[in-house]
DRENFIZA-51463 format. One record per residue: chain; residue number from 1; z, y, x of N, C-alpha, C, CB in turn; residue in one letter. Coordinates in pm, whole numbers, plus 50000, padded with zeros to 5 digits. Atoms other than C-alpha are relative to their C-alpha. Glycine has a CB too. Example, Ala and Ser with C-alpha at 12.3 -4.5 7.8 and 13.67 -1.06 7.14 Angstrom:
DRENFIZA-51463
["A"; 1; [50000; 49881; 50089]; [50780; 49550; 51230]; [50000; 50120; 50090]; [50125; 50003; 49901]; "A"]
["A"; 2; [49994; 49881; 49918]; [50714; 49894; 51367]; [50073; 50109; 49923]; [49858; 50046; 50041]; "S"]
end
This chain:
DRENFIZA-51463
["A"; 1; [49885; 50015; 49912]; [64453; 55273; 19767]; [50111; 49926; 49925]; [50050; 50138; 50051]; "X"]
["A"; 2; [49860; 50057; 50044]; [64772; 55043; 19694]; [50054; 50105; 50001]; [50078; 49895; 50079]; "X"]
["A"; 3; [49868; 49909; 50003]; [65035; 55182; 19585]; [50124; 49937; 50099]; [50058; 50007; 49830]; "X"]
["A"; 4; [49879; 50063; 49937]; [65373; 55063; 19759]; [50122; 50083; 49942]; [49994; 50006; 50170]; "X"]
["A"; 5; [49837; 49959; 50071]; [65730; 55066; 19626]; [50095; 49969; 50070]; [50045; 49935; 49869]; "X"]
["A"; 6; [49904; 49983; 49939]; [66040; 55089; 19752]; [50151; 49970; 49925]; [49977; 50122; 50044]; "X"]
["A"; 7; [49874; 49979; 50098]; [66413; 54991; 19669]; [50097; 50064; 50096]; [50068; 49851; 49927]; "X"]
["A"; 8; [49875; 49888; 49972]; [66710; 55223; 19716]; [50094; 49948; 49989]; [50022; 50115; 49924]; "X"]
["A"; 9; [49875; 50025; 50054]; [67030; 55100; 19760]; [50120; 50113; 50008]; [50039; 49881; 50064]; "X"]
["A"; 10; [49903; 49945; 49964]; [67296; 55338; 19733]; [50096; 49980; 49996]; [50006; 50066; 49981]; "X"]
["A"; 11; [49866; 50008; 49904]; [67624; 55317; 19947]; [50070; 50059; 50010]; [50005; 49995; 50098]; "X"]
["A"; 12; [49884; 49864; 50074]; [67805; 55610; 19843]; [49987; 50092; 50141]; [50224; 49937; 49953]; "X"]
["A"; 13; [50044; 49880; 49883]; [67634; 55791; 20168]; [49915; 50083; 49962]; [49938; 49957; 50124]; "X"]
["A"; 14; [50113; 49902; 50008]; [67388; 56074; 20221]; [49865; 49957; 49973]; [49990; 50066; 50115]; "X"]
["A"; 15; [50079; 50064; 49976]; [67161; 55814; 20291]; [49994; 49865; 49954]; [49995; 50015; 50099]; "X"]
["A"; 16; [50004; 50112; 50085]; [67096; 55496; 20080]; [49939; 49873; 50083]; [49913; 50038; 49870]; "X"]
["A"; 17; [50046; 50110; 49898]; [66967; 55169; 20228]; [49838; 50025; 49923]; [50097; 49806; 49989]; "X"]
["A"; 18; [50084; 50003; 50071]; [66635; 55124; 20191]; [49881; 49865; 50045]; [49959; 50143; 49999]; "X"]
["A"; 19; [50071; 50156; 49978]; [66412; 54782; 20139]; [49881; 50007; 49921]; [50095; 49860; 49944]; "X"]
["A"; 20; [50171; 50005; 49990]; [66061; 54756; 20170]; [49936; 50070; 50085]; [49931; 50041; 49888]; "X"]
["A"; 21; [50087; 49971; 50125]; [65789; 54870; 20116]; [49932; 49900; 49932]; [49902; 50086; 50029]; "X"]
["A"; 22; [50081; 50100; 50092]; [65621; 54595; 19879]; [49878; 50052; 49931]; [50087; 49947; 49890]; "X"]
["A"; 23; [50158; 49932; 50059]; [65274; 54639; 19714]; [50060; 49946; 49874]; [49810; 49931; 50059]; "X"]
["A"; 24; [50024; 50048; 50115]; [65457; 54470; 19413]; [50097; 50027; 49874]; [49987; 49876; 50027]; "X"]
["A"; 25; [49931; 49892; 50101]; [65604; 54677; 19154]; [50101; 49892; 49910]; [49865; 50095; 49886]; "X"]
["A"; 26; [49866; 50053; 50059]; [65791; 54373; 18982]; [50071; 49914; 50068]; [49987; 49938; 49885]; "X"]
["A"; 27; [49969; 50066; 49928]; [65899; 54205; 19238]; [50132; 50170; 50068]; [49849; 49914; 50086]; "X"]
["A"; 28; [49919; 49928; 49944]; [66056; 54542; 19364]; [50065; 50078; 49879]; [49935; 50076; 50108]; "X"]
["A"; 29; [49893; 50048; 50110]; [66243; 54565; 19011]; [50077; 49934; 49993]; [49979; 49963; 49922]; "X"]
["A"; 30; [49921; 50166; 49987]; [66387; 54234; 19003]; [50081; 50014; 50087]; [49915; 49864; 50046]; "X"]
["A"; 31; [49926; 49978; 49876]; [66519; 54332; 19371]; [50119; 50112; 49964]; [49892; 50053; 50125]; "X"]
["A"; 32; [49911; 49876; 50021]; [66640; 54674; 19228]; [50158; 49962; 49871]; [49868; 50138; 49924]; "X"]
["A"; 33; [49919; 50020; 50087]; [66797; 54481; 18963]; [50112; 49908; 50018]; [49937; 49974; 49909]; "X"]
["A"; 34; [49960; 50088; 49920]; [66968; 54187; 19146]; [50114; 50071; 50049]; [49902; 49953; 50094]; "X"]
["A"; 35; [49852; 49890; 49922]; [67155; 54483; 19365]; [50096; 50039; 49935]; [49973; 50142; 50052]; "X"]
["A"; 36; [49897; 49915; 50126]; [67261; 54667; 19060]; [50075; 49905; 49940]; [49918; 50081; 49868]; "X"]
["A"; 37; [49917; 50029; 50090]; [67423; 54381; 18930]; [50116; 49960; 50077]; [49950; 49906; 49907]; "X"]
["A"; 38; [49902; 50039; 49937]; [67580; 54207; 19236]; [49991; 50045; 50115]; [50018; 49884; 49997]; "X"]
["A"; 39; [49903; 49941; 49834]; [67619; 54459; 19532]; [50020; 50156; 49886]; [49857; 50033; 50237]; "X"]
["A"; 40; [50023; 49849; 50053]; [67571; 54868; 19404]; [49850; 50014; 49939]; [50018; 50117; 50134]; "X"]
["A"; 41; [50161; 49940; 50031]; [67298; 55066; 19250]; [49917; 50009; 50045]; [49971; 50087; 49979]; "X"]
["A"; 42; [50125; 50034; 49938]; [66964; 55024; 19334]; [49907; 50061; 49908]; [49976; 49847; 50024]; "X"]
["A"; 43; [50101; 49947; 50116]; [66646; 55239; 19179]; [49892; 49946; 50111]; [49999; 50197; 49938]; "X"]
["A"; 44; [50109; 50012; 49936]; [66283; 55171; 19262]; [49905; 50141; 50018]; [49936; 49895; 49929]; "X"]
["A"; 45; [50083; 49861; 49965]; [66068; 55456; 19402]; [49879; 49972; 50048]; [50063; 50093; 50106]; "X"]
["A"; 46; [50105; 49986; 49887]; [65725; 55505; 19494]; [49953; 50025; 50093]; [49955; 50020; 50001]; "X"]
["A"; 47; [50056; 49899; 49883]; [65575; 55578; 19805]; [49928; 50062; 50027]; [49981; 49983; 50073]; "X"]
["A"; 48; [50050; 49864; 50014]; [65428; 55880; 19843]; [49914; 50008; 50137]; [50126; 50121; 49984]; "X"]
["A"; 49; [50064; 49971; 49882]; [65174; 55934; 20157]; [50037; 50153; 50013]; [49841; 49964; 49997]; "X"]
["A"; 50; [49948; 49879; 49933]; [65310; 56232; 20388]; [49851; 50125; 49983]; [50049; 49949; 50191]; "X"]
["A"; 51; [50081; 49940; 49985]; [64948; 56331; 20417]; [49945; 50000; 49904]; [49950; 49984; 50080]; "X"]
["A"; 52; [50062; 49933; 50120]; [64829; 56364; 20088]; [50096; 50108; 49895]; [49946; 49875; 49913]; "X"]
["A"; 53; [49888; 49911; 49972]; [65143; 56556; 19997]; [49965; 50131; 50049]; [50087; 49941; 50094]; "X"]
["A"; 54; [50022; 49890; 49892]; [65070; 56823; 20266]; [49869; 50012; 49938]; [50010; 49967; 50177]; "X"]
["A"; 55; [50127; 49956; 50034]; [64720; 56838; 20158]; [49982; 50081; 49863]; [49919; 49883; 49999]; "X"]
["A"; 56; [49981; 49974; 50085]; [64830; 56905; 19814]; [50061; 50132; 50001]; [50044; 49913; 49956]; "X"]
["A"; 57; [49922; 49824; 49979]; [65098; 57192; 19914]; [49831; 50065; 50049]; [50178; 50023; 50190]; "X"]
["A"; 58; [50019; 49898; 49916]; [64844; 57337; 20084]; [49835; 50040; 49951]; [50029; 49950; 50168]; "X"]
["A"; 59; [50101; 49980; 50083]; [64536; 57328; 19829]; [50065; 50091; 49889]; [49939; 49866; 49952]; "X"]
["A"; 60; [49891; 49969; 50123]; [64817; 57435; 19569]; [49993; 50138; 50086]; [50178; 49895; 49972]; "X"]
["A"; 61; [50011; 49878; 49921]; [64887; 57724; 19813]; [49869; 50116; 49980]; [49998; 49945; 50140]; "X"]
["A"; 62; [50125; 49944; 49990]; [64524; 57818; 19905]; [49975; 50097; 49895]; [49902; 49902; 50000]; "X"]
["A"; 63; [50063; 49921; 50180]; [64461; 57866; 19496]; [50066; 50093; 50005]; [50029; 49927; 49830]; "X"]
["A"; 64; [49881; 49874; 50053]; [64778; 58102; 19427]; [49932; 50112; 50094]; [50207; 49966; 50048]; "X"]
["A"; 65; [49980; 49908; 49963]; [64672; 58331; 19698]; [49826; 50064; 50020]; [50102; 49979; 50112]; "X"]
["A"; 66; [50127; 49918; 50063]; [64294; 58402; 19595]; [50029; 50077; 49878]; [49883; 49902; 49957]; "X"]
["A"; 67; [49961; 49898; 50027]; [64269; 58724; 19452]; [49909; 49941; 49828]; [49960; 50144; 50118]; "X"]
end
């Protein structure tokens, strides 16, 4: 599976801007870095699938509550 990345801009809200997703990890650097110099801060993040996540809580779960 690709991975996909993400840039963050934050705007001094709750909620940050956010641009992408890109499959290309330096390309969505360069972007993060660009922001940070001439608008605000900008980090890069990965994206995370919702459903492997949930599958994880809930394997993680399962274990803890065998005896």
């Amino acid at each position: 599976m690709t991975k996909l990345w993400a840039v963050l801009l934050d705007i001094g809200t709750a909620d940050p801007l956010v641009y992408g997703p890109t499959e290309d990890e330096d390309t969505a650097r360069d972007f993060a870095a660009f922001l940070t110099t001439e608008v605000e801060p900008a980090r890069v993040v990965e994206l995370l699938s919702p459903t492997k996540q949930l599958i994880s809580f809930w394997k993680h779960h399962n274990e803890e509550r065998k005896p």
